[in-house]
C-alpha positions, 0 to 999 in steps of 0.5 A: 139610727133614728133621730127624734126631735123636741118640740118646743125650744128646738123646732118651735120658739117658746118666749112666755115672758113674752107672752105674759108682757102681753097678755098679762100687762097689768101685771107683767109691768117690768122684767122682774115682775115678769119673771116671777109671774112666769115662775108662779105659772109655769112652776118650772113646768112642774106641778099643775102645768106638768100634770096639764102636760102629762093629760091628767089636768085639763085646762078649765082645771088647770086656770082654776089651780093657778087662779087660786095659787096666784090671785090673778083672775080667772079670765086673765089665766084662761088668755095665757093659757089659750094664747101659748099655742100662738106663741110657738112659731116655728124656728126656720133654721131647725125647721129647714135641717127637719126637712133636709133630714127628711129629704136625705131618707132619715128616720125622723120621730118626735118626743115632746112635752106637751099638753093635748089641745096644744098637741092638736093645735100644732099638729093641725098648722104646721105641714112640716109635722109630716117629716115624721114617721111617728111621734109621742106626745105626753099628753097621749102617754100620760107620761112626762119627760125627764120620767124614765118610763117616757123613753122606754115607751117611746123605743117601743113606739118607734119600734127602736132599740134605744141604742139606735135612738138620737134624741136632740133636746134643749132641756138638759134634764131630758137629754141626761135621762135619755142617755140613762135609758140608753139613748144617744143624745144631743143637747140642742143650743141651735140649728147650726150646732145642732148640724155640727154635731149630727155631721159628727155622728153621719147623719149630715 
């Protein structure tokens, strides 16, 4: 069995209200209005933002599209859009269970959502990516989750049955289309219980 992990939401904290409170304080004045900033930008990372995840929008696109759908300025957009690879700070507790795994000769791969210079960005600063043996990035497939074609290409990748595969995912969506195409899956709450179930399964 092979256990691949999400990335943001598991092994990184992703807090946009946060981040539009500060980059967009003009704006983001209360929560209210934060929150449908947020859902104006992100689309419930649907629309423009999945197609910047899925590597078919770059960002000077993707600032222009919510530009216009928004009204806000252009340049306030581009600082939310640069800002969001600082906002993903590594959760401690899951960044330790990572490395226990690692450390016990666990097979360990990623699946995450994600656009390419974010990709890099992370790959770049965090020394932990190197408990993988390998992993799939949207971006670099061109393919998104919860879409079926994400996992099939991801068995492949991970040269796994999807059987033998365990992904452990904080999105529901995802973890229910991981089971439809065969996966073992586990939806991630936090490190704690996220060890509680993966002792239930051998692997701790």
């Amino acid at each position: 069995m092979r256990i691949v992990f999400d990335f943001a939401g598991v092994l990184f904290h992703w807090q946009p209200l946060e981040l539009l409170k500060r980059e967009l304080s003009a704006w983001a004045t209360d929560d209210i209005t934060t929150r449908r900033l947020a859902e104006d930008i992100f689309q419930g990372y649907g629309g423009d933002w999945a197609e910047f995840d899925r590597g078919t929008v770059e960002v000077p696109e993707l600032v222009r599209r919510i530009a216009a759908r928004t009204g806000l300025p252009l340049r306030s957009v581009q600082d939310v859009v640069e800002a969001v690879p600082a906002e993903l700070q590594p959760m401690p507790d899951t960044v330790a269970l990572l490395r226990r795994l690692h450390a016990a000769g666990h097979a360990l791969h990623f699946l995450s959502n994600m656009p390419r210079p974010y990709a890099e960005h992370l790959e770049r600063e965090h020394d932990f990516i190197g408990c993988f043996e390998s992993g799939v990035f949207s971006a670099h497939v061109q393919q998104i989750k919860p879409e079926p074609r994400i996992y099939a290409t991801a068995a492949q990748r991970f040269e796994t049955p999807p059987a033998q595969l365990l992904l452990i995912d904080d999105v529901l969506a995802n973890v229910q289309a991981a089971r439809q195409a065969g996966w073992q899956a586990l939806r991630f709450s936090g490190a704690a219980d996220c060890e509680a179930q993966l002792r239930e399964h051998g692997f701790v």
